[in-house]
N, CA, C and O atoms as a GROMACS GRO file, in nm:
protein
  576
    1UNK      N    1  -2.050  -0.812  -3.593
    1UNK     CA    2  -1.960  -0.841  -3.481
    1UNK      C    3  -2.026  -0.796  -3.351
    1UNK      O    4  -2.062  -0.678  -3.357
    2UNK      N    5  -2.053  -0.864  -3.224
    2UNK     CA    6  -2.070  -0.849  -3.123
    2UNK      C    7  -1.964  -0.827  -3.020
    2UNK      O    8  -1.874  -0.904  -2.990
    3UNK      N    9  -1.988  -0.717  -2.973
    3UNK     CA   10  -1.893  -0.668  -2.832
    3UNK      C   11  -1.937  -0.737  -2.746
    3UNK      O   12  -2.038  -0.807  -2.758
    4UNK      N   13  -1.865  -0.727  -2.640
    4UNK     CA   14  -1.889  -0.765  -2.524
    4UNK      C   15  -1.913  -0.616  -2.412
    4UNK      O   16  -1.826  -0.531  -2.430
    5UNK      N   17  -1.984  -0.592  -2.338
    5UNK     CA   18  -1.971  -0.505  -2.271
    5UNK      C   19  -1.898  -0.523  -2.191
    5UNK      O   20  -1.930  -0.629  -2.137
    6UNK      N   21  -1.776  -0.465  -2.128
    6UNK     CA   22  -1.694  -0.476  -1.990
    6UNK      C   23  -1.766  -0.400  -1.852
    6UNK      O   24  -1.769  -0.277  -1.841
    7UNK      N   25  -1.807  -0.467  -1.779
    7UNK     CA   26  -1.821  -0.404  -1.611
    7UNK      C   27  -1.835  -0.453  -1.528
    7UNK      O   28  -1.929  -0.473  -1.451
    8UNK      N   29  -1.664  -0.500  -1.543
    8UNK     CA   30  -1.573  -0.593  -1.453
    8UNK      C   31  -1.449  -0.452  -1.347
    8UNK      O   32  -1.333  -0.418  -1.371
    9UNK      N   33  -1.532  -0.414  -1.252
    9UNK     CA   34  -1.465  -0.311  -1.208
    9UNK      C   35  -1.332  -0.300  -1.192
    9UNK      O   36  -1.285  -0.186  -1.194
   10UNK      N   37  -1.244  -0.414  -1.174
   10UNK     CA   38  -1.115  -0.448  -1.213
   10UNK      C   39  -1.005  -0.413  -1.324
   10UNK      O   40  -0.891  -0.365  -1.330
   11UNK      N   41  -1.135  -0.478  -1.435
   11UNK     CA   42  -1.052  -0.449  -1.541
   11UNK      C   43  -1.109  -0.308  -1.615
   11UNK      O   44  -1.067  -0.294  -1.730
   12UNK      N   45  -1.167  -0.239  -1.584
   12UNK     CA   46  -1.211  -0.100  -1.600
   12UNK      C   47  -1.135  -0.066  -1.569
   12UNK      O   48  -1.082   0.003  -1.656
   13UNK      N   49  -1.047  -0.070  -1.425
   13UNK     CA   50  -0.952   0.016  -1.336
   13UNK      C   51  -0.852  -0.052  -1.435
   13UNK      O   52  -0.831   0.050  -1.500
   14UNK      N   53  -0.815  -0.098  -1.465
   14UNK     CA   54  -0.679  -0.135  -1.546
   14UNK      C   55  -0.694  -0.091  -1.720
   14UNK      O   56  -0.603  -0.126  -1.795
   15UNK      N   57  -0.781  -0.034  -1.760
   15UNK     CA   58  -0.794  -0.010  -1.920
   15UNK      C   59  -0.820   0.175  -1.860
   15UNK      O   60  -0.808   0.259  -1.949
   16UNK      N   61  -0.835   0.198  -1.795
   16UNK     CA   62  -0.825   0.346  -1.735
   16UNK      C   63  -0.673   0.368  -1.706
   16UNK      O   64  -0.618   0.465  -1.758
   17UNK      N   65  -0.574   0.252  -1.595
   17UNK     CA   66  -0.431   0.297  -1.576
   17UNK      C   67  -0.406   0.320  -1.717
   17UNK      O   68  -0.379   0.430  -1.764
   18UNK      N   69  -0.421   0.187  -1.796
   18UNK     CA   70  -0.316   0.221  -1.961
   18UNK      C   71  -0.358   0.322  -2.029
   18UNK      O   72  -0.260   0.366  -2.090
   19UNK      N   73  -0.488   0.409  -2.063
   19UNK     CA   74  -0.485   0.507  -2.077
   19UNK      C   75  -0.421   0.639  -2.068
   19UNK      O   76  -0.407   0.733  -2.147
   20UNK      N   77  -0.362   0.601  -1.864
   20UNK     CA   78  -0.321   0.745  -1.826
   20UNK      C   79  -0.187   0.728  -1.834
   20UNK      O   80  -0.120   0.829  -1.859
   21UNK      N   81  -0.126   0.610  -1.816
   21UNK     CA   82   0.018   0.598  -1.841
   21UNK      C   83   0.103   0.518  -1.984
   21UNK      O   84   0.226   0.512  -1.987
   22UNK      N   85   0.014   0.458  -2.098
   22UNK     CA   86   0.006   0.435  -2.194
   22UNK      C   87   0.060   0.544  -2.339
   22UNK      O   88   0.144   0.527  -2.427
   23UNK      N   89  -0.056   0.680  -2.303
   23UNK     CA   90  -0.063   0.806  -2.396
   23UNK      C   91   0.025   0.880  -2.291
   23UNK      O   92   0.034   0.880  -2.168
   24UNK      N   93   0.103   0.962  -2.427
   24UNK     CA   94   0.164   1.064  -2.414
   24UNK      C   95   0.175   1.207  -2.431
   24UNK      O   96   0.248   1.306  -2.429
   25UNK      N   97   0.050   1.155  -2.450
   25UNK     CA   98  -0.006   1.344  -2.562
   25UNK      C   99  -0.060   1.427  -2.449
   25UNK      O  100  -0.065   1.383  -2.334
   26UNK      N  101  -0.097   1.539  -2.479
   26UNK     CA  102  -0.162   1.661  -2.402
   26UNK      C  103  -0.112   1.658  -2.251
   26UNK      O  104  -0.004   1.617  -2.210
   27UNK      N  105  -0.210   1.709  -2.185
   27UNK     CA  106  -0.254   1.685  -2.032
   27UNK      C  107  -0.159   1.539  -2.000
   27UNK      O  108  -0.054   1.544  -1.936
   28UNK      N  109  -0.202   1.441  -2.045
   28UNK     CA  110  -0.136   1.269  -2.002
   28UNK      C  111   0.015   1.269  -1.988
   28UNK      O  112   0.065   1.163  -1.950
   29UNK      N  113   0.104   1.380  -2.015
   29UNK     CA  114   0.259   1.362  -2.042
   29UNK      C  115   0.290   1.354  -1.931
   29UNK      O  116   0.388   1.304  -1.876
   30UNK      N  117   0.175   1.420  -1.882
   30UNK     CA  118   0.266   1.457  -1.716
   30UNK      C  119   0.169   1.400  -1.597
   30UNK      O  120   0.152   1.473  -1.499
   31UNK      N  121   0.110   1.284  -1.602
   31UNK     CA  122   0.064   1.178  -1.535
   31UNK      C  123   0.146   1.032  -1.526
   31UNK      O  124   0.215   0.977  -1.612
   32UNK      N  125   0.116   0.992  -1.404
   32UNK     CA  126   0.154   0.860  -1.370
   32UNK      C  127   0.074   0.790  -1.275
   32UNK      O  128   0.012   0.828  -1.176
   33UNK      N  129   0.093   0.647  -1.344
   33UNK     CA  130   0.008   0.564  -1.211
   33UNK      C  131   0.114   0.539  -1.148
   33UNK      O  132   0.221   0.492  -1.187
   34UNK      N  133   0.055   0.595  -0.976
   34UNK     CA  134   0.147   0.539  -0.864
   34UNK      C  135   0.062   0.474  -0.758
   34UNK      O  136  -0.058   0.492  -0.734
   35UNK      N  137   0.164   0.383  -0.690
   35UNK     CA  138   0.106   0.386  -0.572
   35UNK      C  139  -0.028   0.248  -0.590
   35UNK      O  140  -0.136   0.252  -0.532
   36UNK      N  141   0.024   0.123  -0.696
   36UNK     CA  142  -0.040   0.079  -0.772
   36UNK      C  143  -0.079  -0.092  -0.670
   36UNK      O  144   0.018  -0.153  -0.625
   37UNK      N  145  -0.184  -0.131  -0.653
   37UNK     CA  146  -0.181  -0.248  -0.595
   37UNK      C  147  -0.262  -0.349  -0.700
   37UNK      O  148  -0.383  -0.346  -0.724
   38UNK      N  149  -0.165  -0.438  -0.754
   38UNK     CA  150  -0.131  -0.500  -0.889
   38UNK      C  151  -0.259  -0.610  -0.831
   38UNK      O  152  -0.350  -0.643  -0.908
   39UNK      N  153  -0.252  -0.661  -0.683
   39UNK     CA  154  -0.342  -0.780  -0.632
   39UNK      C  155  -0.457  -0.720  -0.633
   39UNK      O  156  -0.524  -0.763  -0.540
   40UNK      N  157  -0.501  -0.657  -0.681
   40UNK     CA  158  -0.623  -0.547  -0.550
   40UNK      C  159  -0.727  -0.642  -0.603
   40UNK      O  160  -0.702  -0.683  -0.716
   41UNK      N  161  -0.858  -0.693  -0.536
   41UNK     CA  162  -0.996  -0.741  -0.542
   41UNK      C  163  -1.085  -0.636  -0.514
   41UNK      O  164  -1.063  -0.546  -0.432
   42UNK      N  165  -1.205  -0.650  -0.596
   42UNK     CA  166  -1.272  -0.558  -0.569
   42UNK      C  167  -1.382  -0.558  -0.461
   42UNK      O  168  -1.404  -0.668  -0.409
   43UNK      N  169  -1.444  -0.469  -0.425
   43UNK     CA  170  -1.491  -0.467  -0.279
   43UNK      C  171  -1.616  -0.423  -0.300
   43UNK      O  172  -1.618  -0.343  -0.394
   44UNK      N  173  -1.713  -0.442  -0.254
   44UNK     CA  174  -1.859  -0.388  -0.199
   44UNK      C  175  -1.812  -0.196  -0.182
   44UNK      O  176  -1.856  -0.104  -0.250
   45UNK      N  177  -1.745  -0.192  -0.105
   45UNK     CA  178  -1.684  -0.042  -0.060
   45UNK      C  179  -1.604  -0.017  -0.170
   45UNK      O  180  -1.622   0.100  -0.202
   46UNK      N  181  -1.524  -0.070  -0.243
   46UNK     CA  182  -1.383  -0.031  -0.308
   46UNK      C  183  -1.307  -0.029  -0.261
   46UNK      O  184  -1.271   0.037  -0.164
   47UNK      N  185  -1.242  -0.134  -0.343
   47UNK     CA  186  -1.061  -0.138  -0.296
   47UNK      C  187  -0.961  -0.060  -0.357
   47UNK      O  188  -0.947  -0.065  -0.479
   48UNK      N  189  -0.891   0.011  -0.288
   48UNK     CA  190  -0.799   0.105  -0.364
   48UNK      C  191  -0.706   0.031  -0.461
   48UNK      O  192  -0.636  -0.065  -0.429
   49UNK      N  193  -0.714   0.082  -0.572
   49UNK     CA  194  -0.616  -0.016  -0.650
   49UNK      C  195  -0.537   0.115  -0.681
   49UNK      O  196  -0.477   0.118  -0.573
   50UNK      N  197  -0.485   0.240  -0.756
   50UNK     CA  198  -0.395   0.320  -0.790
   50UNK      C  199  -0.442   0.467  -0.738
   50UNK      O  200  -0.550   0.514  -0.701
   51UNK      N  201  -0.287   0.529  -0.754
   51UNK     CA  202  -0.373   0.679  -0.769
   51UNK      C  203  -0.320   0.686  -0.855
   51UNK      O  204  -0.257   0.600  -0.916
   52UNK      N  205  -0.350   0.879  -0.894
   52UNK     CA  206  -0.335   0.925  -1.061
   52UNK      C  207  -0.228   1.059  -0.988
   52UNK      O  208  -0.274   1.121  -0.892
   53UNK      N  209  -0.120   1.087  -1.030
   53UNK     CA  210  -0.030   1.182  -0.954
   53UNK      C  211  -0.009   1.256  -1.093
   53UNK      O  212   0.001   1.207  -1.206
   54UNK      N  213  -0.007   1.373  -1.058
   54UNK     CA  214   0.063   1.487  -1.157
   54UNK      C  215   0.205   1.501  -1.119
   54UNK      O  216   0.251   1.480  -1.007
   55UNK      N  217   0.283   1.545  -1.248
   55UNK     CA  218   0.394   1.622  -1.202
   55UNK      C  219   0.385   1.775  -1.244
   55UNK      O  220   0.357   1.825  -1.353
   56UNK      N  221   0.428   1.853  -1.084
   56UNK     CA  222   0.347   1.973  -1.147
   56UNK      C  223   0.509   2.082  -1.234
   56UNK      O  224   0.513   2.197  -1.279
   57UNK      N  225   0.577   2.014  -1.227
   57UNK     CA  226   0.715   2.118  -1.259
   57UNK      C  227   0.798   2.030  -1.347
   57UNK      O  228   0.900   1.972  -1.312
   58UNK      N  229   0.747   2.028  -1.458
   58UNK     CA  230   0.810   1.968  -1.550
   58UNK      C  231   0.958   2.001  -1.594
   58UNK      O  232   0.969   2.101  -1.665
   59UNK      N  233   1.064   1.939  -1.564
   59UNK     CA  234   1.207   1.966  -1.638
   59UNK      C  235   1.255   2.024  -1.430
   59UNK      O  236   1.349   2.098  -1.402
   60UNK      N  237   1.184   1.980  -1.352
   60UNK     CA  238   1.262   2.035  -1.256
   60UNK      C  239   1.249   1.938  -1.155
   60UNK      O  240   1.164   1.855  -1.187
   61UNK      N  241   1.310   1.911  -1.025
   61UNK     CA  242   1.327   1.784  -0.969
   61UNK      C  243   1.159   1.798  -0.878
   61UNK      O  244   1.098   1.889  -0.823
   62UNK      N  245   1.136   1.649  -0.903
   62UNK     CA  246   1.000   1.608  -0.903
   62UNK      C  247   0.932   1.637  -0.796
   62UNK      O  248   0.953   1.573  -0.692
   63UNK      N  249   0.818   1.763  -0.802
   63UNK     CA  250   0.724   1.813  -0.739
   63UNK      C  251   0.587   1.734  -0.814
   63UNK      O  252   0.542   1.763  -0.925
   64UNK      N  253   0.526   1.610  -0.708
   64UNK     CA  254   0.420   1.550  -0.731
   64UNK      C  255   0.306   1.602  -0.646
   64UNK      O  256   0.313   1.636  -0.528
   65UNK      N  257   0.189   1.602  -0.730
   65UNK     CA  258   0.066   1.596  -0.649
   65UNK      C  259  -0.051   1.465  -0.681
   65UNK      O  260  -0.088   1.431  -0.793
   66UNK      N  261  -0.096   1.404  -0.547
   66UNK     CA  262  -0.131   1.295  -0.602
   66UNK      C  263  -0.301   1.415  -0.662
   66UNK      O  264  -0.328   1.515  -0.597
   67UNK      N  265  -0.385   1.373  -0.784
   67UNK     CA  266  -0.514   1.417  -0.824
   67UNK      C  267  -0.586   1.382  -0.789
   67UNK      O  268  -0.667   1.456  -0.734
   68UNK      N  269  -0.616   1.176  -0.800
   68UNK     CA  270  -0.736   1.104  -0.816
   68UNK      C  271  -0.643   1.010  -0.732
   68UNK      O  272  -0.520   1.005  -0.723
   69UNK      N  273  -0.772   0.918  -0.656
   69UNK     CA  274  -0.774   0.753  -0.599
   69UNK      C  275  -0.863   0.733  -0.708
   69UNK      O  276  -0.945   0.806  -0.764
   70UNK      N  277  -0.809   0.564  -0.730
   70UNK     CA  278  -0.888   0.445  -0.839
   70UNK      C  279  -0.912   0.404  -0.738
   70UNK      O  280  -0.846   0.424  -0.637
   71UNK      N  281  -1.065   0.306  -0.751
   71UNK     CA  282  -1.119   0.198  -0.611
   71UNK      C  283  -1.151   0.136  -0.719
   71UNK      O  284  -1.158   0.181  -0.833
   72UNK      N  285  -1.176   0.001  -0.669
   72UNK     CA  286  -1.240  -0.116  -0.809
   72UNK      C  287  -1.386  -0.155  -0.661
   72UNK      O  288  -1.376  -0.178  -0.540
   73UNK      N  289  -1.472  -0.147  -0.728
   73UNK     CA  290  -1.595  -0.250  -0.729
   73UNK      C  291  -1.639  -0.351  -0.819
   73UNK      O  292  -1.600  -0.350  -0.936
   74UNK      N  293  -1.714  -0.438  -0.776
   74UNK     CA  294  -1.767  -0.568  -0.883
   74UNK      C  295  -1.788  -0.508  -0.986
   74UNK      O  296  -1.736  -0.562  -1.083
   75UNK      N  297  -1.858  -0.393  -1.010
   75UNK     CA  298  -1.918  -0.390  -1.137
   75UNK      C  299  -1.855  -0.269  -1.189
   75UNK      O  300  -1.866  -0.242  -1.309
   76UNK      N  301  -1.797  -0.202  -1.117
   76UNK     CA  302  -1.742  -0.056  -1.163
   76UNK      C  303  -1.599  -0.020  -1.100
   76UNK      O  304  -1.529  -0.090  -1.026
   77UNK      N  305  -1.577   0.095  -1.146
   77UNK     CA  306  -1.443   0.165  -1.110
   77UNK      C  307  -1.474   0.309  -1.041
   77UNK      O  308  -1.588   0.354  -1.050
   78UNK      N  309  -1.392   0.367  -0.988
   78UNK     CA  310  -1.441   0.487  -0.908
   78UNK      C  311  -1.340   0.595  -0.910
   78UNK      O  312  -1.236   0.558  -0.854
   79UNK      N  313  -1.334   0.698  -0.948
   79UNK     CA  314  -1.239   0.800  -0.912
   79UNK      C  315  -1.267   0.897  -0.830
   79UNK      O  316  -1.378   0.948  -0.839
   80UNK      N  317  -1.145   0.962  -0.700
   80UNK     CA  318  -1.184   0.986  -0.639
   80UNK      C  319  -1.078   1.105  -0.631
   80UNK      O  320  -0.959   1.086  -0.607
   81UNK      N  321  -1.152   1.264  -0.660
   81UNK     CA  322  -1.058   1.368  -0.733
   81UNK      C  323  -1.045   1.433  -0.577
   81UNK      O  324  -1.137   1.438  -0.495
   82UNK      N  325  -0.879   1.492  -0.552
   82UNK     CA  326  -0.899   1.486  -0.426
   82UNK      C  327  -0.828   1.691  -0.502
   82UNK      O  328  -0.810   1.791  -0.433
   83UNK      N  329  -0.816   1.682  -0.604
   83UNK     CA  330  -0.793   1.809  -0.597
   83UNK      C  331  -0.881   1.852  -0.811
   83UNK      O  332  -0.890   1.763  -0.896
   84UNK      N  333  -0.925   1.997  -0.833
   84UNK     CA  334  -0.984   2.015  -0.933
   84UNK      C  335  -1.133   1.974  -0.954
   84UNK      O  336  -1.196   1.943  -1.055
   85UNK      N  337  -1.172   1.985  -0.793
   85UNK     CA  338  -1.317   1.883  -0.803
   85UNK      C  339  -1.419   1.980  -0.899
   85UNK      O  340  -1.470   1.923  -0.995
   86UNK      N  341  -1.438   2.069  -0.885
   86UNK     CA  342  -1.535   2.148  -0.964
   86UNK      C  343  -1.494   2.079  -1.088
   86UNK      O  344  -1.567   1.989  -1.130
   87UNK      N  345  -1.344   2.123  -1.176
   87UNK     CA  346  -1.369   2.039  -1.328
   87UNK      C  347  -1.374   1.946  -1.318
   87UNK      O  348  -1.331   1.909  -1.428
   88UNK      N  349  -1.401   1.843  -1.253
   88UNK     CA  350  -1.449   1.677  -1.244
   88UNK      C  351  -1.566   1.690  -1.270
   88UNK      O  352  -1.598   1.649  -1.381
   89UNK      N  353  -1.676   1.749  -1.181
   89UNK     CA  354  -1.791   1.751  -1.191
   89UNK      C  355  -1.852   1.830  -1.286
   89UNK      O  356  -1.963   1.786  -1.316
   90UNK      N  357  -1.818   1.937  -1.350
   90UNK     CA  358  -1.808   1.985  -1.488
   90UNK      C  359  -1.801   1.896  -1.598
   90UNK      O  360  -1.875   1.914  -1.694
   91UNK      N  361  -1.700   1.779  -1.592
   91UNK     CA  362  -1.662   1.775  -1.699
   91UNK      C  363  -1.727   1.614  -1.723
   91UNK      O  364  -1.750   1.561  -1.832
   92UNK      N  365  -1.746   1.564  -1.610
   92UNK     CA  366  -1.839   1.432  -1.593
   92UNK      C  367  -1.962   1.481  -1.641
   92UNK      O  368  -2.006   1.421  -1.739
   93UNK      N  369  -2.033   1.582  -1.592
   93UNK     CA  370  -2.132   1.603  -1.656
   93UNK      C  371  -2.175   1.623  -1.784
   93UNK      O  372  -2.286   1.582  -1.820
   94UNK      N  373  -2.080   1.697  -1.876
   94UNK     CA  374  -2.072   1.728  -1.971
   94UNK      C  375  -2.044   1.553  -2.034
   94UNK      O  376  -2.127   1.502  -2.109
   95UNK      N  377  -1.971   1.510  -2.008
   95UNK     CA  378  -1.927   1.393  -2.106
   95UNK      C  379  -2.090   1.253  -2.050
   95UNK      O  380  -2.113   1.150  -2.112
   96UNK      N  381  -2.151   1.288  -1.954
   96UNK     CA  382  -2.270   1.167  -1.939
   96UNK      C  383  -2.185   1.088  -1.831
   96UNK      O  384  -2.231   0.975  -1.815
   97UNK      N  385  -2.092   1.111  -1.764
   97UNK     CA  386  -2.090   1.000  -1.640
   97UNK      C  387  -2.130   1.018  -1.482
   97UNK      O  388  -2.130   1.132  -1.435
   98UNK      N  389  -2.151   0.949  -1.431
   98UNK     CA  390  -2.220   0.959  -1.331
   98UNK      C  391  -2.112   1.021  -1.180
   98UNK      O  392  -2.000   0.982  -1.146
   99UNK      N  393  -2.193   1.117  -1.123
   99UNK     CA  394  -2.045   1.185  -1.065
   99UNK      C  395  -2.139   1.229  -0.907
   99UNK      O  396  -2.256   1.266  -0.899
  100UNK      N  397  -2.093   1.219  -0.858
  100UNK     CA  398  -2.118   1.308  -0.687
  100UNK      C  399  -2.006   1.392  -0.639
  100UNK      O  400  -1.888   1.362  -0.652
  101UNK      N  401  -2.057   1.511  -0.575
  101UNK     CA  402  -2.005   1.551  -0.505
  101UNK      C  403  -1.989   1.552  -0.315
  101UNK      O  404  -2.084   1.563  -0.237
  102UNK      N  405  -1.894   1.543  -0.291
  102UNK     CA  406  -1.863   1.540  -0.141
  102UNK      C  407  -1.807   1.653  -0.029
  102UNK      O  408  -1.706   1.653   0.042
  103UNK      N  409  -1.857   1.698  -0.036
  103UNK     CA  410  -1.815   1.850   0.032
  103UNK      C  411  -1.822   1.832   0.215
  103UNK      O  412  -1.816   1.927   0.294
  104UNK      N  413  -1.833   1.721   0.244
  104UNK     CA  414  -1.755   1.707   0.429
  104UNK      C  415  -1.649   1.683   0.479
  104UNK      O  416  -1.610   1.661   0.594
  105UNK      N  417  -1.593   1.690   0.352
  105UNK     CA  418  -1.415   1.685   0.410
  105UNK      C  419  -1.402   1.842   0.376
  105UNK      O  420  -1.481   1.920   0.321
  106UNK      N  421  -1.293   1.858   0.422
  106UNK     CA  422  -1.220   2.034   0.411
  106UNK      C  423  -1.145   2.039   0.261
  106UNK      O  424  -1.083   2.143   0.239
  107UNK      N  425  -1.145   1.946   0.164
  107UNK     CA  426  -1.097   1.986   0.043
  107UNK      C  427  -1.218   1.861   0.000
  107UNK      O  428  -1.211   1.740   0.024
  108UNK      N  429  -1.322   1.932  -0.067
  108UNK     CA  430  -1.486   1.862  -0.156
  108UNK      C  431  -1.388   1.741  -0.249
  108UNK      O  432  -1.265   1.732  -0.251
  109UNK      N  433  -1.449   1.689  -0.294
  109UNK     CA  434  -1.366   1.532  -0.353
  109UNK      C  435  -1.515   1.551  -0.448
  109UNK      O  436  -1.626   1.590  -0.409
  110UNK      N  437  -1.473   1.511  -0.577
  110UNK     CA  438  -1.533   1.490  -0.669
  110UNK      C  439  -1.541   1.346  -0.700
  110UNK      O  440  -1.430   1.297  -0.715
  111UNK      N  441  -1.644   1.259  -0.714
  111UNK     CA  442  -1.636   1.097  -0.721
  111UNK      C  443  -1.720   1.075  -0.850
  111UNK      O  444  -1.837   1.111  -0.861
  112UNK      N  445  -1.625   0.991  -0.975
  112UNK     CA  446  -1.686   1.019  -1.082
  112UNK      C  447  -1.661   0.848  -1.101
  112UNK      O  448  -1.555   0.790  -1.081
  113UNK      N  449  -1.784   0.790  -1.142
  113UNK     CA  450  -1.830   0.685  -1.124
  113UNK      C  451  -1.808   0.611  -1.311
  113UNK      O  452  -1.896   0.622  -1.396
  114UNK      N  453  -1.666   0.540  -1.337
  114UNK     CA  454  -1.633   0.439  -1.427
  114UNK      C  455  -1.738   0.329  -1.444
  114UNK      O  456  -1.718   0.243  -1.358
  115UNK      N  457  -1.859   0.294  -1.534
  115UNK     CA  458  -1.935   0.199  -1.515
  115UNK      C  459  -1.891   0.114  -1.632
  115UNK      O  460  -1.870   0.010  -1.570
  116UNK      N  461  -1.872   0.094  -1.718
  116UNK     CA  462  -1.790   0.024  -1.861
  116UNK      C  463  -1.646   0.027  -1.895
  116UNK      O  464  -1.562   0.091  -1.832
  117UNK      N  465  -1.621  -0.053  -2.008
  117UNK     CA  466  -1.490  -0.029  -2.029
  117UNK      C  467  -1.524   0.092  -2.157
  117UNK      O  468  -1.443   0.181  -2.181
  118UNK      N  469  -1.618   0.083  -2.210
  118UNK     CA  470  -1.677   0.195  -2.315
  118UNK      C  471  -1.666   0.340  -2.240
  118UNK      O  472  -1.651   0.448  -2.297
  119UNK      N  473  -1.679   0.318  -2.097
  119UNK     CA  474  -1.680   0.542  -2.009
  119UNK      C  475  -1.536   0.527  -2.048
  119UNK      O  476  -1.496   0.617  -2.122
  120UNK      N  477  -1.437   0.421  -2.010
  120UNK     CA  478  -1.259   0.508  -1.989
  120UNK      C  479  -1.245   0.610  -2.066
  120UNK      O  480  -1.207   0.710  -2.005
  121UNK      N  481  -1.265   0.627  -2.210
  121UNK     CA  482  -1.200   0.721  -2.288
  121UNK      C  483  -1.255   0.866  -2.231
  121UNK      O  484  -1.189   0.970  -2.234
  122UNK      N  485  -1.373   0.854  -2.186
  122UNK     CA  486  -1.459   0.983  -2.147
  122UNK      C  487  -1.405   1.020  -1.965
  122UNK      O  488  -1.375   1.128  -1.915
  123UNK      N  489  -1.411   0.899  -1.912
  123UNK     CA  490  -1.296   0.931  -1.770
  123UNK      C  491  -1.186   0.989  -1.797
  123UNK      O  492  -1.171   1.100  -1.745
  124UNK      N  493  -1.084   0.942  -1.876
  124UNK     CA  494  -0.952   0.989  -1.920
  124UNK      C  495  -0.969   1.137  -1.976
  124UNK      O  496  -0.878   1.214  -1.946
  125UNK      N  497  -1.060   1.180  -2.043
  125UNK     CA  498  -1.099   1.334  -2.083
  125UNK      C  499  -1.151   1.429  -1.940
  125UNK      O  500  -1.140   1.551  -1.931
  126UNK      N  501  -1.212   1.330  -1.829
  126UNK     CA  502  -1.242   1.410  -1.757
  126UNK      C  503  -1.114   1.417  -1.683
  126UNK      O  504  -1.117   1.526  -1.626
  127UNK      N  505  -1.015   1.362  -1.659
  127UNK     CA  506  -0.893   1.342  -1.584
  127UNK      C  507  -0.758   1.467  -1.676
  127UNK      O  508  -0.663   1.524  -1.621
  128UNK      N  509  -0.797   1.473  -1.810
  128UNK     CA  510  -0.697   1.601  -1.885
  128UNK      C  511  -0.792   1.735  -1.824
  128UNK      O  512  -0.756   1.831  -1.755
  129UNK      N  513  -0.894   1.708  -1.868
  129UNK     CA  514  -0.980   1.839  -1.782
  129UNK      C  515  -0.941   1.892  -1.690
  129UNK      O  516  -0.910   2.010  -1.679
  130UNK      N  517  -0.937   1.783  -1.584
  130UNK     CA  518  -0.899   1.803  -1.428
  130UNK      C  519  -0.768   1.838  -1.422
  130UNK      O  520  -0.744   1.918  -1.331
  131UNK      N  521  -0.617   1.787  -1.529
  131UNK     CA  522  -0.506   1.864  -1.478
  131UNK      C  523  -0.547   1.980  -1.534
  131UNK      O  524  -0.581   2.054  -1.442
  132UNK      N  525  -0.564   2.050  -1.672
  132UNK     CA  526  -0.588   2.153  -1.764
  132UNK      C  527  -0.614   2.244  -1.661
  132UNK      O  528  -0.538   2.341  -1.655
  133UNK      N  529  -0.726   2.235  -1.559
  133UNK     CA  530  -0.764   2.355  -1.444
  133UNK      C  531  -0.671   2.381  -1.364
  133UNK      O  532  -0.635   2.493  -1.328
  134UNK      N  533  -0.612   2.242  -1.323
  134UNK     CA  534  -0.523   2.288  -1.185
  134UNK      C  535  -0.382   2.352  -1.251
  134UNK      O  536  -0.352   2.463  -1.207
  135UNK      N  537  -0.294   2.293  -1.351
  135UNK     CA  538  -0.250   2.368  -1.391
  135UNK      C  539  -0.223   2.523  -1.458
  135UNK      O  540  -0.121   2.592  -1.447
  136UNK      N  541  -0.356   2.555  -1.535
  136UNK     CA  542  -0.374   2.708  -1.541
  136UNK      C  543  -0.363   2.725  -1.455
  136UNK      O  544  -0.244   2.754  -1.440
  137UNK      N  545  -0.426   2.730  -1.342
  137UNK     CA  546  -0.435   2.820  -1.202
  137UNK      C  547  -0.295   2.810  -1.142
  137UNK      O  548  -0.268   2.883  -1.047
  138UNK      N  549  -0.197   2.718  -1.195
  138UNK     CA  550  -0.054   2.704  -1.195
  138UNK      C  551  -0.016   2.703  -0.994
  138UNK      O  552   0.079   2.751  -0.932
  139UNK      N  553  -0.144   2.624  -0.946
  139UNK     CA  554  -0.158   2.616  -0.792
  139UNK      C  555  -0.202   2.460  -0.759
  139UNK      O  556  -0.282   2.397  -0.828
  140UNK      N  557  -0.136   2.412  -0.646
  140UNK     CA  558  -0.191   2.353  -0.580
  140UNK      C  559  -0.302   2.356  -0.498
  140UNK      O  560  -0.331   2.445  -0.417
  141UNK      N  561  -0.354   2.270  -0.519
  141UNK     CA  562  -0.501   2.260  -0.444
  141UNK      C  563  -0.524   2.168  -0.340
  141UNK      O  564  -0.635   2.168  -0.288
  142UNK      N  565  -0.435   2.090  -0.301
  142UNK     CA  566  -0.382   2.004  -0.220
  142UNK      C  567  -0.282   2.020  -0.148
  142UNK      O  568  -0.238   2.132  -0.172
  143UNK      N  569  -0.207   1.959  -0.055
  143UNK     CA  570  -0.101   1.899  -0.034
  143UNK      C  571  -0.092   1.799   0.023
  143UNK      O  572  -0.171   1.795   0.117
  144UNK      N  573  -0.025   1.701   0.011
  144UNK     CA  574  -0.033   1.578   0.092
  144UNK      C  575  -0.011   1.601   0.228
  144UNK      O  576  -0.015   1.508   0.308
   0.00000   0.00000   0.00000
């Protein structure tokens, strides 16, 4: 049987949402895609298609933090960790995906680079990673 490889940055960004809002287990219970642009085309730059929001107070009226921006490009997907950047880049590394760091804004953004539909499962591990930290530290690292 022959696969097909996917790196259709589009549909990367959409086999990454069902991942995070699909599963219910661990880290994922308390994720949602918001903030979702269903039309989005992908861009030379990236077009924002979702973010990835935590809820950080589970069973209490809804304290969100957004984590990650999704961007779609032609060939890839992009996440763009606006809080937990150290375990992004930790944990991208560890799993083989391709990741930069950005440290000229006043909160560093971790940008961990979706190239297949074969990385999601390993994005989605770096994305439980990324709440797993911010939650121990039981802090925001952000605020909108």
């Amino acid at each position: 049987m022959v696969e097909e490889r996917i790196t259709d940055g589009r549909r990367i960004a959409q086999l990454l949402a069902s991942e995070i809002d699909g599963r219910d287990d661990g880290e994922l219970d308390r994720l949602a895609v918001t903030n979702a642009d269903r039309d989005v085309e992908p861009t030379s730059d990236g077009a924002h298609a979702y973010d990835i929001t935590l809820t950080l107070t589970p069973g209490q009226p809804r304290t969100d933090e957004r984590i990650a921006r999704v961007f779609v490009h032609e060939a890839f997907a992009r996440l763009a960790f606006e809080t937990g950047s150290d375990s992004a880049v930790a944990a991208s590394q560890d799993l083989d995906l391709r990741v930069e760091q950005d440290e000229t804004t006043v909160q560093p953004l971790a940008v961990v680079f979706v190239e297949s539909g074969a990385a999601v499962k390993r994005a989605t591990t770096v994305v439980e990673r990324v709440v797993r930290s911010v939650t121990a530290d039981g802090t925001q690292s952000r605020s909108r």
